[in-house]
BALOBA-1460 file (C-alpha; in Angstrom, 3 decimals):
// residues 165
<rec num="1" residu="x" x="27.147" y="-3.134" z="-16.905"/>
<rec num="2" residu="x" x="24.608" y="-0.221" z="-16.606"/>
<rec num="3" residu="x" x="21.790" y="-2.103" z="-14.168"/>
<rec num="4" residu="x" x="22.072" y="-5.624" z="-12.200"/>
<rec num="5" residu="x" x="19.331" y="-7.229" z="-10.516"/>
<rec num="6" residu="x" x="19.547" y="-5.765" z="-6.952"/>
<rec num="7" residu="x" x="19.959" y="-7.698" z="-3.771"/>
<rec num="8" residu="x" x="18.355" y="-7.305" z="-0.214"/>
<rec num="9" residu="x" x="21.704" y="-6.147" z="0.871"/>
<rec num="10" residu="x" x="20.965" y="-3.425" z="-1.707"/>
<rec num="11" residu="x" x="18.193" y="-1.861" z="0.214"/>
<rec num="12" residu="x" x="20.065" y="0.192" z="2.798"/>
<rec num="13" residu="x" x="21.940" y="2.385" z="-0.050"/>
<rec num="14" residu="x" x="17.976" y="2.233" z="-1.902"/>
<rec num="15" residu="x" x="16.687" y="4.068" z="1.229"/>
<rec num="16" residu="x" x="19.344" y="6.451" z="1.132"/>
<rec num="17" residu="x" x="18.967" y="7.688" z="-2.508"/>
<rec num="18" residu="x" x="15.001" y="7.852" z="-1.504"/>
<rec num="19" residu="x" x="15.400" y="9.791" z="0.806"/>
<rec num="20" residu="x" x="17.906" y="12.692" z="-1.112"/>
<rec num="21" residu="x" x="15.565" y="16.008" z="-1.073"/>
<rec num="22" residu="x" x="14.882" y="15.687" z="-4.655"/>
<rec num="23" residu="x" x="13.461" y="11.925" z="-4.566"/>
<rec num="24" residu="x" x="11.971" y="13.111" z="-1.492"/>
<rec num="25" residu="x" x="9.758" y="15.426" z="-3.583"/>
<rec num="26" residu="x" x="8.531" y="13.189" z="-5.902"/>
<rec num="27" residu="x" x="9.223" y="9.683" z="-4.889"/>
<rec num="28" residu="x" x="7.092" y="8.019" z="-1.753"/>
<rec num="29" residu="x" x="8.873" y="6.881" z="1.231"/>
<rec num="30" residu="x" x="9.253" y="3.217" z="1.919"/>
<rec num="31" residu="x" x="10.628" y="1.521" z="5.014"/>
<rec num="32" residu="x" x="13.164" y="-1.025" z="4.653"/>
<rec num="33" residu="x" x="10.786" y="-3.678" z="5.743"/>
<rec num="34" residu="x" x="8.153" y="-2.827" z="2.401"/>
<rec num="35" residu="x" x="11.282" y="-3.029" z="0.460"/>
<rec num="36" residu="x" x="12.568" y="-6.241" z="1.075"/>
<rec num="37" residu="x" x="8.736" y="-7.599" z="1.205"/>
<rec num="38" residu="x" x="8.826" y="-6.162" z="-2.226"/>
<rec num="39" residu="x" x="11.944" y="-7.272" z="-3.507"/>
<rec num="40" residu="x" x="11.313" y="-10.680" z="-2.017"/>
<rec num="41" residu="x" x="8.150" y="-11.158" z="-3.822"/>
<rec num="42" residu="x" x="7.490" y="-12.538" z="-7.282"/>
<rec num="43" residu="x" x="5.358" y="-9.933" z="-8.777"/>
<rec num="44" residu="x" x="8.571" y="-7.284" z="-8.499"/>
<rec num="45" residu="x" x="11.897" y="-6.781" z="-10.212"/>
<rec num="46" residu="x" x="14.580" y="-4.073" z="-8.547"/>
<rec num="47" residu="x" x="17.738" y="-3.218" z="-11.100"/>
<rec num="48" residu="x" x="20.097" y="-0.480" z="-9.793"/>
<rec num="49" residu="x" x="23.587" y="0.888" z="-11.108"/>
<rec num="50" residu="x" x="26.284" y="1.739" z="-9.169"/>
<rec num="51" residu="x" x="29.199" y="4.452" z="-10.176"/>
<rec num="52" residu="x" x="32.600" y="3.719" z="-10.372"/>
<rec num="53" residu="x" x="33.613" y="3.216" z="-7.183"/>
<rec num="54" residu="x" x="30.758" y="0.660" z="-6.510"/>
<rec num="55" residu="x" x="28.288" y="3.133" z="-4.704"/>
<rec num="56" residu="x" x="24.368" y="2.841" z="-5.562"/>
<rec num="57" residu="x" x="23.680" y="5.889" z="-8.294"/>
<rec num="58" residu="x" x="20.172" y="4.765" z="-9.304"/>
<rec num="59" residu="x" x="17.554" y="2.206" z="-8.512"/>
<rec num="60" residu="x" x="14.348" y="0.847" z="-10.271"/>
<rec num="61" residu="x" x="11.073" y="-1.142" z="-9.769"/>
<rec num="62" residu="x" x="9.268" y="-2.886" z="-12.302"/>
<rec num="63" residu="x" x="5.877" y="-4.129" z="-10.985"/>
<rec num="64" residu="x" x="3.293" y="-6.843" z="-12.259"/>
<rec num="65" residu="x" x="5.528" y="-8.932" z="-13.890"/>
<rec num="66" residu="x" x="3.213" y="-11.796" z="-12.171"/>
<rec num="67" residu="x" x="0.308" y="-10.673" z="-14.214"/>
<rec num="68" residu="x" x="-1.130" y="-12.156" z="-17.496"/>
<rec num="69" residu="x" x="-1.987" y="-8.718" z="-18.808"/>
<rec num="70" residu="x" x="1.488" y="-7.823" z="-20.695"/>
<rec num="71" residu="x" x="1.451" y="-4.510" z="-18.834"/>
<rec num="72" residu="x" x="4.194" y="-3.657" z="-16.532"/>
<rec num="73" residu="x" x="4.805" y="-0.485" z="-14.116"/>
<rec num="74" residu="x" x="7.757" y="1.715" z="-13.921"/>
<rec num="75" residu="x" x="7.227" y="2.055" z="-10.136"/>
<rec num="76" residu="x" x="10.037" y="3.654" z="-9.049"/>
<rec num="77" residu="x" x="13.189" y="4.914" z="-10.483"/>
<rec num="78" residu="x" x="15.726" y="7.396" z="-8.527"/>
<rec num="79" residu="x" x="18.939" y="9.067" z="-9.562"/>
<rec num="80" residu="x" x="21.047" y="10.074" z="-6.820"/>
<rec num="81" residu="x" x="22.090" y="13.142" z="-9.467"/>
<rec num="82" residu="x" x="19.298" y="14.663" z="-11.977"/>
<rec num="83" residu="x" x="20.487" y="16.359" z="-14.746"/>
<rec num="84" residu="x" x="23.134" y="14.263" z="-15.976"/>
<rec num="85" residu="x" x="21.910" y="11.774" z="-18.196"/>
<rec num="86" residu="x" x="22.129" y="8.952" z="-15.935"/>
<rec num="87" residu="x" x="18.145" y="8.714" z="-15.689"/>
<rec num="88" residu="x" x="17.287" y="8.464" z="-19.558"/>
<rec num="89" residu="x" x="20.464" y="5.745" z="-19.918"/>
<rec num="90" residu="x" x="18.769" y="3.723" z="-16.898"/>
<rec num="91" residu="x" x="15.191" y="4.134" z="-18.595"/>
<rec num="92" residu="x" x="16.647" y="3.151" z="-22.405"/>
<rec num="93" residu="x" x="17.908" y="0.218" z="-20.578"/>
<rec num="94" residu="x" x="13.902" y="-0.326" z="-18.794"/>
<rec num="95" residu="x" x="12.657" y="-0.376" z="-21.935"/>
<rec num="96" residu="x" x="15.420" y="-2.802" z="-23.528"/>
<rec num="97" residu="x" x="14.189" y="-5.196" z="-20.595"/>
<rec num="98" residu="x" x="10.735" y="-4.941" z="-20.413"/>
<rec num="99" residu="x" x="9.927" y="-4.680" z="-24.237"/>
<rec num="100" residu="x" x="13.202" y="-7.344" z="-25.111"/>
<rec num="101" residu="x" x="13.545" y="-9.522" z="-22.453"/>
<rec num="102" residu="x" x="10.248" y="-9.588" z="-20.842"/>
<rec num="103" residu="x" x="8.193" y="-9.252" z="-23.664"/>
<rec num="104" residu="x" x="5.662" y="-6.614" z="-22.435"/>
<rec num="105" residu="x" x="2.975" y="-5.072" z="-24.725"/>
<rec num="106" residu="x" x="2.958" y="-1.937" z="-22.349"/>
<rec num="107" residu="x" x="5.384" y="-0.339" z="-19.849"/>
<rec num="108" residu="x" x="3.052" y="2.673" z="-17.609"/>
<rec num="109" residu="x" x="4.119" y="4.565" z="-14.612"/>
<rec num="110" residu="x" x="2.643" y="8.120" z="-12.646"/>
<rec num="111" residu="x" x="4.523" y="11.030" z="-12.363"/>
<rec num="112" residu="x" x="3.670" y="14.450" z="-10.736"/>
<rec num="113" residu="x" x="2.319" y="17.225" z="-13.111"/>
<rec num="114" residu="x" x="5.211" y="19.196" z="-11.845"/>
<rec num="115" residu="x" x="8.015" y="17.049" z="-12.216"/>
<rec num="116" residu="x" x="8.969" y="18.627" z="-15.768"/>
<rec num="117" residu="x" x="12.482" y="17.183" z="-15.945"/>
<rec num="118" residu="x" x="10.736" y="13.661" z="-15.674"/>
<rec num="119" residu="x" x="8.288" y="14.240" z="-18.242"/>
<rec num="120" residu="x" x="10.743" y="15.307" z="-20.615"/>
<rec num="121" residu="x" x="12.695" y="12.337" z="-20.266"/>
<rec num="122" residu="x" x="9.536" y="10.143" z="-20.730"/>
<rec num="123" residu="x" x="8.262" y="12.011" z="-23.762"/>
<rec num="124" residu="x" x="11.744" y="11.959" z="-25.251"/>
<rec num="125" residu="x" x="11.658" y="7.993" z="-24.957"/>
<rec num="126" residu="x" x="8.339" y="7.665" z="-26.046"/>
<rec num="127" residu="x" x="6.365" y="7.637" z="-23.555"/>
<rec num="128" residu="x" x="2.542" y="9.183" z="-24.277"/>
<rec num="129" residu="x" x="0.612" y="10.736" z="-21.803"/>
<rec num="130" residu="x" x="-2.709" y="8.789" z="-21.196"/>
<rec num="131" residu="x" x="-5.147" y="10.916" z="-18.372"/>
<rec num="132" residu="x" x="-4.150" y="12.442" z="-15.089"/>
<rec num="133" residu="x" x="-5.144" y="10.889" z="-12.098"/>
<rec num="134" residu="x" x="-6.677" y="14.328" z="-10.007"/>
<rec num="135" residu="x" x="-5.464" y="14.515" z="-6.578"/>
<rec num="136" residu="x" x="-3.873" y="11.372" z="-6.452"/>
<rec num="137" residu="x" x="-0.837" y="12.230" z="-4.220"/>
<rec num="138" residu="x" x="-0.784" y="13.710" z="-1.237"/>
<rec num="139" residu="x" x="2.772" y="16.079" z="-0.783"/>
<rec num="140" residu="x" x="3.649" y="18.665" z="1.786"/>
<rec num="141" residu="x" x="0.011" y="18.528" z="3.051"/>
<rec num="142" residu="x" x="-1.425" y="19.422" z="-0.128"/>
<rec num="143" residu="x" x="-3.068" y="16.951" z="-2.683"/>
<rec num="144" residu="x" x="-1.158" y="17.056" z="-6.586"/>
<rec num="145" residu="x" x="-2.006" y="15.613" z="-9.777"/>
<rec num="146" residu="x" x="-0.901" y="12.826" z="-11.518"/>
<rec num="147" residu="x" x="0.250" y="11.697" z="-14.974"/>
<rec num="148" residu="x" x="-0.729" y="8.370" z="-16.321"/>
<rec num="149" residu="x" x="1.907" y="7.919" z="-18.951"/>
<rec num="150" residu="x" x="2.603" y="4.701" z="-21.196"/>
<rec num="151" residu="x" x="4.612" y="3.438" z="-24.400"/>
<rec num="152" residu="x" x="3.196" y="0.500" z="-25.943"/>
<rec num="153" residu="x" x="5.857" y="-2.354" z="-27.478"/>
<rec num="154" residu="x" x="5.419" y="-1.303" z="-31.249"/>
<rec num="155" residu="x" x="5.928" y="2.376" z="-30.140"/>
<rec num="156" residu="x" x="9.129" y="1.303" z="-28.711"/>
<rec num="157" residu="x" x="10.411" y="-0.669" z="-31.682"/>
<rec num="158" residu="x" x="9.413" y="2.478" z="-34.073"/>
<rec num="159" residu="x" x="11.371" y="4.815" z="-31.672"/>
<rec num="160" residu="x" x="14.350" y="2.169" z="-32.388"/>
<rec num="161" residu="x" x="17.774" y="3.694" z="-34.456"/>
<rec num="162" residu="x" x="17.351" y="1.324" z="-37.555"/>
<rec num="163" residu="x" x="20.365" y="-0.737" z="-38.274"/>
<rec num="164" residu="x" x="22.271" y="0.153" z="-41.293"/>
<rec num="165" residu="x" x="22.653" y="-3.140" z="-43.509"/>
């Protein structure tokens, strides 16, 4: 299996892939106590994959699935090792949840205007960028831009492989 649900006993392992200088850079930096207020409440879903030997590889947050809207956030996803695939398998499998399972109209999430690798992935799913949110994240002591990005459920289906039949 590729993502479960997590559980609170989860978030120790969660904290430790956050804080891995690469998530550092472009992910914020929750306590423990946020996370488990998050993953407790009902407007959140956490899914994370673990390696072969059992240890936590990647985590994600899906937000607003308490809303009426149809729109749901791609919070937060971290790969303990960019680069290797493992992030666009864990977003294909995002997208088979919120679009299948869920039954979203629209899947969004923010990602910094420098964080090329991520942007890459998103395009390469789908994903269309929508605005950028100016100064919207504070890093290092300096302020950086945002991307607003989106995929919509028909764009999804269309990016589909057809089945042969």
């Amino acid at each position: 299996m590729l993502l479960r649900p997590a559980i609170e006993d989860d978030i120790p392992a969660l904290l430790a892939l956050e804080r891995l200088a690469e998530a550092q850079r472009y992910v914020g930096q929750w306590s423990e106590e946020r996370h488990r207020t998050t993953l407790r409440g009902g407007d959140a879903r956490y899914y994370v994959s673990e390696d072969p030997g059992g240890t936590l590889s990647c985590y994600a947050i899906l937000r607003g699935l308490a809303e009426d809207s149809g729109s749901i956030e791609l919070k937060r996803i971290v790969v303990a090792e960019p680069g290797q695939g493992l992030g666009r398998r864990i977003l294909a499998e995002i997208l088979r949840i919120v679009f299948d399972e869920l039954r979203a109209h629209r899947l969004f999430l923010d990602v910094y205007d420098d964080n090329l690798r991520a942007q890459h992935v998103y395009r390469g799913l789908g994903f269309k960028q929508e605005g950028t949110m100016r100064d919207a994240a504070s890093r290092d002591g300096k302020w950086h831009d945002l991307l607003l990005m989106s995929i919509l459920a028909p764009e999804y289906a269309a990016h589909q492989p057809r089945a042969e039949g």
